[in-house]
C-alpha positions in Angstrom: -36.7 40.7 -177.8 -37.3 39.9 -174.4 -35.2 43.1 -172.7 -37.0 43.0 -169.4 -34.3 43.4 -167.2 -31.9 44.2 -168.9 -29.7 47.0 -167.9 -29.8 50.2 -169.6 -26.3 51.9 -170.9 -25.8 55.3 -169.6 -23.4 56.3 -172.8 -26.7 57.9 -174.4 -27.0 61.2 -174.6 -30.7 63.2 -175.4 -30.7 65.7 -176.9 -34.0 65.9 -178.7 -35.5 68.8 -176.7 -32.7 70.7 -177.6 -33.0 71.9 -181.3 -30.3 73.3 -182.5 -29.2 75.7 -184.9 -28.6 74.7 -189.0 -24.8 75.3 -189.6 -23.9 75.5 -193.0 -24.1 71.9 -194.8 -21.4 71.0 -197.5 -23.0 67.6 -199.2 -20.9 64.9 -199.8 -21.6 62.0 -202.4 -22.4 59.6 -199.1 -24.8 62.2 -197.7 -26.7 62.1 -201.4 -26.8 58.8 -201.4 -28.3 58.5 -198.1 -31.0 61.3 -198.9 -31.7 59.1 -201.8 -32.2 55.8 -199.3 -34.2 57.9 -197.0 -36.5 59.3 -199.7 -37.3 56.2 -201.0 -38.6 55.3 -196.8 -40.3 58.4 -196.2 -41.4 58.8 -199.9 -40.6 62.4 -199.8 -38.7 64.1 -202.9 -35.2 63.3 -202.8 -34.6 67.3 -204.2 -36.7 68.4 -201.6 -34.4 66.9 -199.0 -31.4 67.8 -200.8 -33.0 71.5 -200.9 -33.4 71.1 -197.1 -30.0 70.0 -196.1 -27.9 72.6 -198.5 -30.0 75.8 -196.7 -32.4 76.2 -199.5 -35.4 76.0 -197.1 -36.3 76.1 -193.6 -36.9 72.5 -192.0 -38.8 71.6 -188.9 -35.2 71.5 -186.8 -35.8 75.2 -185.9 -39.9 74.7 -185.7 -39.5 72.4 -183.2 -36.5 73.0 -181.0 -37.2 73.0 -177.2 -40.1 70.9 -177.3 -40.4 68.5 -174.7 -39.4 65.0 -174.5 -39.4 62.2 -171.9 -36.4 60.4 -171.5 -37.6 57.4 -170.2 -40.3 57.2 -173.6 -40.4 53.2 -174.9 -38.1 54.3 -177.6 -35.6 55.9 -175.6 -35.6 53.0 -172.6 -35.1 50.1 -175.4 -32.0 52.2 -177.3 -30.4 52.2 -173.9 -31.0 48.5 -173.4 -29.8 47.2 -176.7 -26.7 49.6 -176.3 -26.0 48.0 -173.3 -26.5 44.7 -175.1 -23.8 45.9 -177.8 -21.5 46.5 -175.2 -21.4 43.4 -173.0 -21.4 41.8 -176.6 -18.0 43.8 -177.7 -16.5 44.3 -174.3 -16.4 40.2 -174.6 -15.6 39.9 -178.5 -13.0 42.3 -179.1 -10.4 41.3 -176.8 -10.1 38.1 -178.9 -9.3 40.3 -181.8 -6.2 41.4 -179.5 -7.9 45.1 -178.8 -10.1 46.4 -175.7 -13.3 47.6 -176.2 -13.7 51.8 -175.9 -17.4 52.2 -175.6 -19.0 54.9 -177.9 -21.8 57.2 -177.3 -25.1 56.8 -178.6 -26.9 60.5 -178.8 -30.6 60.5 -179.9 -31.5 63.6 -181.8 -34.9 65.3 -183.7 -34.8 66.5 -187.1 -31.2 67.5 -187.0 -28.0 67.3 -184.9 -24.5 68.5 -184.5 -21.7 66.3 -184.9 -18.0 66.2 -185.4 -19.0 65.5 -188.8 -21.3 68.5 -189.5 -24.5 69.3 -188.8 -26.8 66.5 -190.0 -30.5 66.5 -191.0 -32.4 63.1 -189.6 -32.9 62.7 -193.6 -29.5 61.0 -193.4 -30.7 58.6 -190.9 -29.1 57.0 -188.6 -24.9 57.5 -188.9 -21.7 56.8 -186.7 -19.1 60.0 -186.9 -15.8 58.4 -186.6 -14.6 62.2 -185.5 -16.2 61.8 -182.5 -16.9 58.5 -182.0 -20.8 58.8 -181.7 -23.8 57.1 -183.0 -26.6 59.3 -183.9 -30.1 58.2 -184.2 -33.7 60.0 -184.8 -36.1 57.3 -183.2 -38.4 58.6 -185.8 -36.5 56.5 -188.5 -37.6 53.1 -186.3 -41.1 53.9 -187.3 -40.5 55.1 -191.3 -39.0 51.4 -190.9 -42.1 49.7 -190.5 -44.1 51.4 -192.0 -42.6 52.1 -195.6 -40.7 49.5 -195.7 -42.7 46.7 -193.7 -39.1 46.3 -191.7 -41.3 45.7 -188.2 -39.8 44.4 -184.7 -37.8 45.6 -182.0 -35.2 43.1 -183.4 -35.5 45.1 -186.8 -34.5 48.1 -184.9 -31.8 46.5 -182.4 -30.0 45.3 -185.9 -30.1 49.1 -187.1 -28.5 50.4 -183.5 -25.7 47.0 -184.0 -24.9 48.6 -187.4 -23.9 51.6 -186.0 -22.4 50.3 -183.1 -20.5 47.9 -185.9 -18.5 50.9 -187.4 -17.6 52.3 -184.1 -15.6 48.4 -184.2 -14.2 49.2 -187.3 -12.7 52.5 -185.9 -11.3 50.7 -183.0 -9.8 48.0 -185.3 -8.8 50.9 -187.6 -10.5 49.4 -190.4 -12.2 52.4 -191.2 -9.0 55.1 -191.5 -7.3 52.2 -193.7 -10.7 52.6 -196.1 -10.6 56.4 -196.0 -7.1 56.1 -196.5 -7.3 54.3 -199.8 -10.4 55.9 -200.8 -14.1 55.2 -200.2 -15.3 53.6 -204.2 -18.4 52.9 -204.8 -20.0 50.1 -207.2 -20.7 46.7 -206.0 -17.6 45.2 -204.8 -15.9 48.6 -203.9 -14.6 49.7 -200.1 -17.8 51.1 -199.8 -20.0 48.5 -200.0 -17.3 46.1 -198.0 -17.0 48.7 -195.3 -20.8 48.7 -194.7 -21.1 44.7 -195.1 -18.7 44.3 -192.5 -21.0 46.1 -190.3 -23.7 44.0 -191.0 -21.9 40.9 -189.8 -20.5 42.8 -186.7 -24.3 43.6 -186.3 -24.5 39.7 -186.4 -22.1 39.2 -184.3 -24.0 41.4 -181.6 -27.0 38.9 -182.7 -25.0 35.9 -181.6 -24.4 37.1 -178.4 -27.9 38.1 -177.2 -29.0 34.8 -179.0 -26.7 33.1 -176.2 -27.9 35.3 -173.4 -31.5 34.3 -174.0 -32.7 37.8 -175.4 -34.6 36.4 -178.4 -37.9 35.8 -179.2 -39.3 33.6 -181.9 -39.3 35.5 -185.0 -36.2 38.2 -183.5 -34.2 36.7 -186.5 -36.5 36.8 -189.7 -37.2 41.0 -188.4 -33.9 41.2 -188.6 -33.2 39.8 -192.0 -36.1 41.6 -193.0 -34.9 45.0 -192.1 -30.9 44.1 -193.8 -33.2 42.9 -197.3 -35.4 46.2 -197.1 -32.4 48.2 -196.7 -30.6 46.7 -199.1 -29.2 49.4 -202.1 -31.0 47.1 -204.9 -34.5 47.8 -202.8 -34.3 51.3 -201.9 -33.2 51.8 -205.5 -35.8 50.0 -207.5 -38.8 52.2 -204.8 -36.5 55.3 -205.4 -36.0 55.3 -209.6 -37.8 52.1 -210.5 -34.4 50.3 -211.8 -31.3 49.2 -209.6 -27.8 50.8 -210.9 -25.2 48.7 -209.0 -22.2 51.3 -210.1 -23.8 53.4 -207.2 -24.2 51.1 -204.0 -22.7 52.2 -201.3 -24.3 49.4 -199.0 -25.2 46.6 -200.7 -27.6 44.7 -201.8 -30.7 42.9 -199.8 -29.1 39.6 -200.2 -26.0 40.4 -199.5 -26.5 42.5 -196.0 -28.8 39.3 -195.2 -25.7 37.1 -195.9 -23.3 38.8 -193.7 -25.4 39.0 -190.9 -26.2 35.4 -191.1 -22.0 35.0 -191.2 -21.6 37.0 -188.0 -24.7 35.8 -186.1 -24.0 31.9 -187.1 -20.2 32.1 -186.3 -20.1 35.0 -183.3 -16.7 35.4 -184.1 -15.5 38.9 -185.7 -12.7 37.3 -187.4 -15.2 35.5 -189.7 -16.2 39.3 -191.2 -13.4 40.6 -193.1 -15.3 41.4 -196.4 -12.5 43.0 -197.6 -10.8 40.0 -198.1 -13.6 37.9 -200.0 -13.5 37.1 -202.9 -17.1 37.1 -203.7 -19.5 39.6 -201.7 
């Protein structure tokens, strides 16, 4: 991505030289699944991590709190630049959709962070909170990325950040209270899986847009499809456990995150990403 000049967003808080204390954790099914999708990139023990986030041992959070960090590191600099991407890209899309565009915040944490949603271990990766309408990121994920899963490229990364930036659309458009609402199933055509779909092609929505302004690079597209296929719920599953259970995604599969992307990022138009009307996902 060629991110020169672009401006950086100042909705980014840093908070990675703060530590923080481990509040108590209660697990939900999404959290487990997520450990699960996080073991199978760092290649640690999925009970470990589970051990880790319910109290049962000490993580690095605590070992590590206070250390320093500079804010203007590569990885914090181009978080700040893409979110500024995402916002020029929403502030323009959303108004079509009849709604104004309510910037979130973006905080980047280490090993564990406090949210409106609990405290959080990075083993989660990166999540929105719709209780506080924040992103939170561990830049350390960016590099598990490449390197387990081969997901390389800045655009590979920018894609992950849209993601996020995708549900914090969805809880503008209220999309997400009407899924809560009705309750969050699972399995491979459930709200779940269309929730987190639709962010992929709101993701490609953001792609269109810095397509037009000239941000790409050659090969900014094919990272991108790389990272949706390596994160896909059939992938993480079959490095995980060796077999894919589809009565379990909560995401999606490779090809279809690739798909929705490519639906957002060829049309630029959010109305062309209601998943939860399709037929076939």
């Amino acid at each position: 991505m060629k991110l020169g000049d672009t401006r950086q967003s100042s909705n980014v808080q840093d908070r990675r030289g703060g530590g923080g204390k481990r509040a108590g954790v209660a697990l939900s099914g999404g959290t487990i699944v997520l450990v699960l999708v996080v073991s199978a990139i760092t290649g640690k023990n999925p009970l470990t991590l589970l051990g880790e986030m319910s109290g049962g041992q000490q993580t690095s959070a605590a070992s590590r709190s206070g250390a320093p960090v500079d804010p203007n590191d590569p990885g914090a600099v181009f978080t700040r630049k893409v979110l500024a991407t995402t916002e020029d890209a929403w502030s323009e899309a959303l108004p079509r959709m009849g709604a104004r565009y309510v910037e979130p915040t973006l905080v980047l944490f280490r090993d564990g962070v406090e949210s409106a949603c609990g405290f959080q271990e990075a083993a989660v990766g990166p999540f929105y909170c719709p209780g506080d309408q924040m992103a939170y990121i561990d830049l350390e994920f960016f590099d598990e990325l490449q390197k387990k899963l081969g997901a390389e490229g800045d655009f590979a990364a920018g894609y992950v950040i849209a993601h996020e930036v995708g549900h914090h659309v969805q809880k503008l458009l209220g999309e997400s209270d009407r899924v809560r609402a009705a309750g969050k199933d699972k399995g491979p055509t459930g709200n779940a899986v269309r929730l987190e779909l639709q962010a992929d092609c709101y993701a490609g929505v953001w792609g269109a847009h810095v397509k037009k302004k000239g941000i790409l690079e050659i090969g900014d597209i094919d990272e991108a499809l790389g990272a949706a296929t390596a994160i896909g719920d059939d992938t993480l599953q079959r490095r995980a456990k060796g077999r894919v259970t589809p009565e379990s995604f909560s995401h999606g599969t490779g090809e279809q995150r690739v798909r929705w992307f490519k639906k957002g990022m060829e049309s630029g138009d959010p109305k062309a990403c209601d998943t939860f009307a399709a037929a076939s996902l």
